[in-house]
Structures are given as structure tokens and as C-alpha cells.
C-alpha positions in Angstrom: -4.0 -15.8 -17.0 -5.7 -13.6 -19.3 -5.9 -9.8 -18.9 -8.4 -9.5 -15.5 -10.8 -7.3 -14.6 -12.0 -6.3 -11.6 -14.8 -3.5 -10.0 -15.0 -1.8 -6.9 -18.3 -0.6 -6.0 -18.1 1.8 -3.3 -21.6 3.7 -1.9 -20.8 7.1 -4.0 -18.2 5.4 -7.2 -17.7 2.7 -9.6 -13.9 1.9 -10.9 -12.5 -0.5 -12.9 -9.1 -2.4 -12.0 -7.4 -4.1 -15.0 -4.8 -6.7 -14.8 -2.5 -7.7 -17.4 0.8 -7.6 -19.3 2.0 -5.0 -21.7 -1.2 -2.9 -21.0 0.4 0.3 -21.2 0.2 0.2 -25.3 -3.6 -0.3 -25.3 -3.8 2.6 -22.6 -5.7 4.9 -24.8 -8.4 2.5 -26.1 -8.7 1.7 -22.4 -9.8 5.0 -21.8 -12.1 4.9 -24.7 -13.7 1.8 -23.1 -14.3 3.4 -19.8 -15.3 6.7 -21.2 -12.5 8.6 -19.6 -12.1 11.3 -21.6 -10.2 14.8 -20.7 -8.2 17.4 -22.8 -4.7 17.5 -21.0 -3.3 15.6 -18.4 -0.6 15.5 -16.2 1.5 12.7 -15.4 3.5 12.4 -12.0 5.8 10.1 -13.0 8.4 8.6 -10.4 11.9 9.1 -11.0 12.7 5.3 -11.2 10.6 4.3 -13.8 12.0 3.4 -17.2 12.8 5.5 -20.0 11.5 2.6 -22.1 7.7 3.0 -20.1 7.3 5.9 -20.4 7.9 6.0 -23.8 4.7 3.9 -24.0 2.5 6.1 -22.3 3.3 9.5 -24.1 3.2 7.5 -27.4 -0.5 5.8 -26.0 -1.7 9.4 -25.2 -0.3 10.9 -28.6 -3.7 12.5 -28.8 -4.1 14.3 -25.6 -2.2 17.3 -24.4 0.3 16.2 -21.2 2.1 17.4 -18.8 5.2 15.4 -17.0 6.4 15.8 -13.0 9.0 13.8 -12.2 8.5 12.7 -8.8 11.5 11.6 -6.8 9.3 8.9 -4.6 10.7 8.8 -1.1 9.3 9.0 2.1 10.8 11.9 3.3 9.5 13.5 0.1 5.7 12.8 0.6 5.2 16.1 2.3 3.2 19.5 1.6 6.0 21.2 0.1 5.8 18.2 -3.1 2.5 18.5 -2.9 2.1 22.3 -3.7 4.6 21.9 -6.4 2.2 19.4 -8.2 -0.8 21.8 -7.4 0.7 24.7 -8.5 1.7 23.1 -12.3 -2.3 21.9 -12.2 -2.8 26.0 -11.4 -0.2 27.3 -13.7 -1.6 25.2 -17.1 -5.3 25.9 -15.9 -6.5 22.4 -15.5 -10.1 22.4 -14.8 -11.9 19.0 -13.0 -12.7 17.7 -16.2 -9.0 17.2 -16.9 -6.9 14.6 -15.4 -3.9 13.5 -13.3 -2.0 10.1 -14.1 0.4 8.5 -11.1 2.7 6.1 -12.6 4.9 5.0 -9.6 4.8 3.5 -6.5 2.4 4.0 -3.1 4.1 6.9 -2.3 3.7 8.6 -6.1 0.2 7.5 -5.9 -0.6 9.0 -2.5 0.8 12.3 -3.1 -0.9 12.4 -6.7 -4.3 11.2 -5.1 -4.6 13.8 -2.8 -3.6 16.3 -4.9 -6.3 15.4 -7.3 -8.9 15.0 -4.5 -8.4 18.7 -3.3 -7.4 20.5 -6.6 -11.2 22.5 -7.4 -12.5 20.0 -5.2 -11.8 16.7 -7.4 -10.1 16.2 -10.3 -10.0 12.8 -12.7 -7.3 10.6 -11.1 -6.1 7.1 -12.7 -3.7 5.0 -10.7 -0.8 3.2 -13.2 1.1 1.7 -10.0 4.6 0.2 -10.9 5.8 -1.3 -7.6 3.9 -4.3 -6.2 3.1 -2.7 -3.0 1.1 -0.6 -4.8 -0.5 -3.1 -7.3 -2.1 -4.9 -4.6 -2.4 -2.2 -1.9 -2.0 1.6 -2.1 -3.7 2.0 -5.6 -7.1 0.1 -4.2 -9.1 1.9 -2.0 -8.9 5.4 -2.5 -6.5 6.0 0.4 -4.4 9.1 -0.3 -2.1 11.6 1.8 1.4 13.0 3.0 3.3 13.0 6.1 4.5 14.8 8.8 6.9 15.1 11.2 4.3 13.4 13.7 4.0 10.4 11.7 2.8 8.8 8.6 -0.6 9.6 6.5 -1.8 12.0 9.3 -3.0 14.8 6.6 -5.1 12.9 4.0 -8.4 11.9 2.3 -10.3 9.3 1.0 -10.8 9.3 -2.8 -11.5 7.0 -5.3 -9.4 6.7 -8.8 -11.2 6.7 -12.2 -9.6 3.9 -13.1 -6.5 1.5 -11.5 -4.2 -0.1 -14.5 -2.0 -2.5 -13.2 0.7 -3.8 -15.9 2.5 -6.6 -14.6 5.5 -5.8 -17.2 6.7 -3.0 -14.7 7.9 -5.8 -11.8 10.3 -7.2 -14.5 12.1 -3.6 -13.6 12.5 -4.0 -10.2 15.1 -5.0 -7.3 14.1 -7.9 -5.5 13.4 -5.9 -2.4 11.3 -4.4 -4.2 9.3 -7.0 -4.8 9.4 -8.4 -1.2 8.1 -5.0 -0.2 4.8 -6.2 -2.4 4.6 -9.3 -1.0 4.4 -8.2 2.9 0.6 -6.6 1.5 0.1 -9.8 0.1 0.6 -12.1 2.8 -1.6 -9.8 5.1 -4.1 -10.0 2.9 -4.1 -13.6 2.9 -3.6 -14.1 6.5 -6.6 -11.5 7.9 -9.3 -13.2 5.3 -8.5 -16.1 3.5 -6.8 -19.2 5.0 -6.4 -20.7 1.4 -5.2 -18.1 -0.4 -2.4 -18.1 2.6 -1.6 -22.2 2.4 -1.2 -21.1 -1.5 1.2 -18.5 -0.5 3.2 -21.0 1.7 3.4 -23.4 -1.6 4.3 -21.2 -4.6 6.1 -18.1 -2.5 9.4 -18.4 -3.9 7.9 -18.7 -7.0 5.8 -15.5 -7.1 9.0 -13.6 -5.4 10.9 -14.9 -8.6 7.9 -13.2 -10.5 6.4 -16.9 -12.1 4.2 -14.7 -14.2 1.2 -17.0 -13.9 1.3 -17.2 -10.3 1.9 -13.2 -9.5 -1.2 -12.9 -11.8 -3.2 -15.1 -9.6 -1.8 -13.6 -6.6 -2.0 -10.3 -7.4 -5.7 -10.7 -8.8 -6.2 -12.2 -4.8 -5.3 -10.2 -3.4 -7.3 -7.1 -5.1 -10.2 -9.3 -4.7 -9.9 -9.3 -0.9 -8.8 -5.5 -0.4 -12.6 -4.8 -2.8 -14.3 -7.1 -0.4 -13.3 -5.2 2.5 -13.6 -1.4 0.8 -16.5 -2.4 -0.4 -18.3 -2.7 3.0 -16.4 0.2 4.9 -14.6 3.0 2.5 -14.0 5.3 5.3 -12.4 2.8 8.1 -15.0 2.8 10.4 -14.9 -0.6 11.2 -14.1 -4.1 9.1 -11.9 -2.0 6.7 -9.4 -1.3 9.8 -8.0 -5.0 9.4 -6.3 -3.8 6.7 -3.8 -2.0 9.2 -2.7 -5.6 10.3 0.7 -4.7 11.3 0.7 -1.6 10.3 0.7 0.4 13.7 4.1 -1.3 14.3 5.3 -0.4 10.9 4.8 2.8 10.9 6.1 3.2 14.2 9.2 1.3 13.0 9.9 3.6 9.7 8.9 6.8 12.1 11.9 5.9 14.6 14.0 5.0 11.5 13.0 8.5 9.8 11.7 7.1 6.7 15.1 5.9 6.1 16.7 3.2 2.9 17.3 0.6 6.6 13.8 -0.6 6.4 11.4 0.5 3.5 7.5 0.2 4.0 6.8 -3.3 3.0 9.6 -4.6 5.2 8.4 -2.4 8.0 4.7 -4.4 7.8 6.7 -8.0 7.4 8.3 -6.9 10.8 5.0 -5.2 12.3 2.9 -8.7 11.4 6.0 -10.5 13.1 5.3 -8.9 16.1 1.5 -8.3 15.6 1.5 -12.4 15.4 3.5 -12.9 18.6 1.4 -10.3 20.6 -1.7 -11.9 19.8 0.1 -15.6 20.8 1.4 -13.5 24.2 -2.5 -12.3 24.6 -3.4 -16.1 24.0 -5.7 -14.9 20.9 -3.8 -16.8 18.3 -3.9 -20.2 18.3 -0.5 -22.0 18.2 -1.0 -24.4 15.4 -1.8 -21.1 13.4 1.6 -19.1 15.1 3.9 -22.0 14.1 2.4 -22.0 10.6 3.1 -17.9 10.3 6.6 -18.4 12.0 7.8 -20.8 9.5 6.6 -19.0 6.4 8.5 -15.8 7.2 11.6 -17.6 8.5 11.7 -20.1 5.6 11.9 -17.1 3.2 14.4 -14.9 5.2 11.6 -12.4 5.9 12.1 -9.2 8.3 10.8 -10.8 11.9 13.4 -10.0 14.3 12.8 -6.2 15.6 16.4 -6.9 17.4 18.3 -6.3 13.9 17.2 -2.9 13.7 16.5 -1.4 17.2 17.5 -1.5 20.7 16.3 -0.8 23.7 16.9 3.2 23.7 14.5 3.2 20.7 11.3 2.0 22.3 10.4 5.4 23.8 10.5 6.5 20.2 8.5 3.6 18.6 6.0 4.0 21.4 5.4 7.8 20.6 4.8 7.1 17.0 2.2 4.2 18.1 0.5 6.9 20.1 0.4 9.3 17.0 -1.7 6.9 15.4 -5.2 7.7 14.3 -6.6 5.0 15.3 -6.3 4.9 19.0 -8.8 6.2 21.9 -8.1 7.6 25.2 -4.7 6.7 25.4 -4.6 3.4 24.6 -3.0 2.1 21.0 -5.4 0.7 18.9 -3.7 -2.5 17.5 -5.3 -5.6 14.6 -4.5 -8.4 16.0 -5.2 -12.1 14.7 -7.3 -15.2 16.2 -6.5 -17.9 13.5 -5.7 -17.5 9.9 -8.2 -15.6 7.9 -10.1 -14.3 11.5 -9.0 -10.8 12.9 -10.2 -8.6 16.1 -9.5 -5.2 14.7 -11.1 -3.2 18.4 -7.5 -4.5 20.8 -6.8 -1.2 22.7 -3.4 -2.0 24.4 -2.0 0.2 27.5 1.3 1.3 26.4 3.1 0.2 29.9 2.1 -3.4 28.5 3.4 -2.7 24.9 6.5 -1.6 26.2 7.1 -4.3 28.4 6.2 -6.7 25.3 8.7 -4.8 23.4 11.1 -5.0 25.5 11.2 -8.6 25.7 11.2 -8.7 21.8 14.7 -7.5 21.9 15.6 -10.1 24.0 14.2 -12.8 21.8 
């Protein structure tokens, strides 16, 4: 594939997503072509990104007066006290909103730099350069931002939109293969709450794309964007459709919460376990259809994907994973508001579950 373009169009903004290898040297005529222009920047850049990369992107902006945070991206670092930091350098070199700040990192870079830009004067210029791909088909699309707490993930937060998203496929080359299973957890939601193709695709070529085939991450990366603007499109603020995009999520979080943001289970295994056992609550509700539960099953145990909440919990930890559920922002009147799946491609995204019955389901999970 060719460099690819893509354009959300959300009610109150217009941005460009671009696609593509070695994208990082043409960075600056990219701007030009968007008519992004701003006297300084400054770049939060995450810790583990290449010497060699970022090389590229202060040589691309040789024209334009930055700034560079190094951002040590974990979760337990995606909290206020970060977050002032990176508002008080915007303060301290007197950044006003038509200047701009660049993420070049992960989800967790690009939330932290998000909000900050989204409550700095009220809104600054904010382009997305994710270098994970979690983020390159997730956290950058969609204008999601926020920090956590010690009550549970992305509870302080807004919604705003980047200026622009540049996705360079060069950065996976960089990256542990965890990593890149981390990525592929958004993508096979993606596939399995919209499009039942773009799933049997996944089922075909997957070890492929996790060995980064660069024609087939391009296609499924470029999928799986196009389904996350379909949905943001209709429903930017999560009132309704755009909550299927939490398909397994209210497990995962609750997973990494009782874990404490720990190296045992990063986010994108967290959401490989929390659709595991989103699947086999909707097959214990009888909402899934089995053909559909078999197909599911087999594609995460045929890749040695995290399914089995017995390898990282017992039963002393439910209490815990339970409270987390309950912190979510999502539920009403005391019931946990869970996505759960019909058939491939068909989600109910309105299943309030009493916790009594979670618990009991959970419970038998560690038995299984």
C-alpha cells in the first residue's frame, strides 16, 4: 500500500490521519499541506523511542522553535503530578494556543499530552505521532484523552480532537513483540464488534501481521482506523454507539487496576483477557451464538493469546477486580455496565449486570 489517508469528521472538527512508511522525514511539508502552522512546539517524547527518530523529527522541524519532555510512559506515571510538569514547561516558555504540542509515543504519551493540550488556555494545537500499535489504531483516533487515579483508569479526562494523527509504520520495526500483541488486541476488537470480514481476514493472515508483513499491517491498520472513524463519527462523546468501543474494556481495566498498573499484564493484554471473558459471558447469557464463540475461542488459542484469567488471579482477587468494575463510568445504579457481543460484527453495548452474578461468573472462570 501506498501512503493512506484518512478524515474524521466530527460535528465541531476536521483531522487528517496519514498512513505510511518513513513519514517522519516529510513531517514538515506535511504540516505545510494541512496548514498547521505555529512558532514553537513542544514535543513529549516517550522515553523508549529511538535516538535514530527523533533525530528525524527535530531535523524535519529545523525551522520551528521546540521544546523536548521526555516522558517516561507507564501507567503509574499517567497521573496529575506528570501532567503539571508538562503544563508548567507550556507556562514557563509562554506558549500561547496558537502554538503546538507533539506526542510521539504510545497511548499513554498521547493521553497525558492530549489533555494537557485540551486544558492549557483552553486548547492548544495537538498532533498525535503514535509509535506503539495500540496507539496507531486506538488511543490516537478519537480524541480520548486523560490520567488516572487511584480509583481507576481515565476517570479525570476530556474529549479532544488532534490537529492532525501521523502514523509511521517504520516505528513497529522498534518494538518487542509484546508490544505489538498489545496493538493487535485493539485490532481484533475492532474487527469483531463491526466487521465480520475484516475478522475472518484477521484469522487468515494474523501471524503474519504480528510478524509485521508490512503490506498486511498497512491494510490492517488502515481497518481498523476506518472502523474506529465510523463509530466517532456518529457519537464523539460516548453517548451511545461509540461505547462498543469499550468491548472488553471494563474487564481490562479492572484487571490492570487489581494488578496496579503493573509489567504482569500491560493494556493490550488486559483487553485480549477482558474480550476472553466478555465472549464467554455473553455465551453464559446465551447472547452469543456458539458457531461464533468457537470461531473467537480458536483464534486467541491458536495464537497463544491472554484468555485464561486463572494465570494471573485467584480467587482472593475478585473483591478487588469487582471494585474497579464498579468505578467505572459507565455504569448506573449499581449495576456494571458491560459490551457484550451477539455474533461477529453485532454488539449490545446497554447489558447492566448485578455484581452478585458477575462474581459468581468470575468465580467459575478460575475454575475453568
Amino acid at each position: 500500500m501506498k501512503t493512506a489517508k484518512i478524515i474524521i469528521k466530527t460535528k465541531n472538527h476536521k483531522y487528517p490521519i496519514i498512513i505510511g512508511n518513513n513519514l517522519l522525514k516529510r513531517l514538515l511539508n506535511i504540516l505545510k499541506n494541512h496548514s498547521l502552522n505555529f512558532n514553537q512546539c513542544l514535543l513529549i517524547i516517550d522515553k523508549k523511542v529511538p535516538k535514530k527518530f527523533i533525530r528525524k523529527i527535530k531535523s524535519s522541524l529545523y525551522k520551528k522553535k521546540t521544546t523536548i519532555y521526555l516522558f517516561d510512559s507507564k501507567e503509574t506515571n499517567k497521573n496529575i503530578k506528570k501532567l503539571n510538569k508538562i503544563l508548567e514547561i507550556l507556562l514557563q516558555k509562554n506558549f500561547n494556543r496558537n502554538d503546538c504540542l507533539i506526542s510521539i509515543g504510545g497511548g499513554i504519551t498521547g493521553d497525558v499530552s492530549g489533555f494537557a493540550a485540551s486544558i492549557f488556555k483552553r486548547g492548544i494545537k495537538f498532533i498525535n505521532v503514535p509509535t506503539t500499535l495500540l496507539s496507531q489504531v486506538d488511543a490516537s483516533i478519537g480524541g480520548k484523552t486523560g490520567i488516572n487515579t487511584k480509583f481507576g483508569k481515565n476517570l479525570i479526562g476530556s474529549f479532544y480532537q488532534p490537529s492532525l494523527v501521523l502514523t509511521d509504520i517504520d516505528f513497529l520495526k522498534t518494538l518487542p513483540k509484546r508490544e505489538i500483541v498489545c496493538g493487535y488486541a485493539e485490532i481484533l476488537k475492532h474487527s469483531l464488534i463491526q466487521d465480520k470480514k475484516f475478522f475472518l481476514f484477521l484469522d487468515k493472515h494474523a501471524k503474519k501481521i504480528l510478524n509485521l508483513n508490512n503490506l498486511l499491517i498497512q491494510k490492517a491498520i488502515y481497518k481498523s482506523c476506518l472502523i474506529k472513524k465510523k463509530i466517532v463519527e456518529i457519537d464523539e462523546n460516548e453517548k451511545n454507539l461509540r461505547k462498543v468501543l469499550n468491548f472488553g474494556h471494563t474487564f481490562a481495566h479492572a484487571y490492570e487496576g487489581t494488578l496496579k498498573f503493573s509489567k504482569k499484564l500491560n493494556h493490550g493484554e488486559a483487553v485480549l483477557l477482558g474480550i476472553s471473558t466478555a465472549i464467554n459471558f455473553s455465551f453464559n447469557k446465551k447472547l452469543l451464538i456458539e458457531k461464533d464463540y468457537i470461531l473467537i475461542t480458536n483464534h486467541l488459542k491458536s495464537l497463544n493469546l491472554p484468555n485464561k484469567i486463572k494465570n494471573y488471579f485467584m480467587k482472593k482477587d475478585i473483591n478487588k477486580i469487582l471494585y474497579f468494575m464498579q468505578k467505572d463510568k459507565k455504569n448506573k445504579n449499581n449495576k456494571i455496565n458491560l459490551v457484550l457481543i451477539k455474533k461477529i460484527g453485532y454488539t449490545t453495548y446497554n447489558y447492566y449486570a448485578e455484581i452478585n452474578n458477575l462474581k459468581k461468573f468470575l468465580l467459575n472462570e478460575l475454575n475453568n
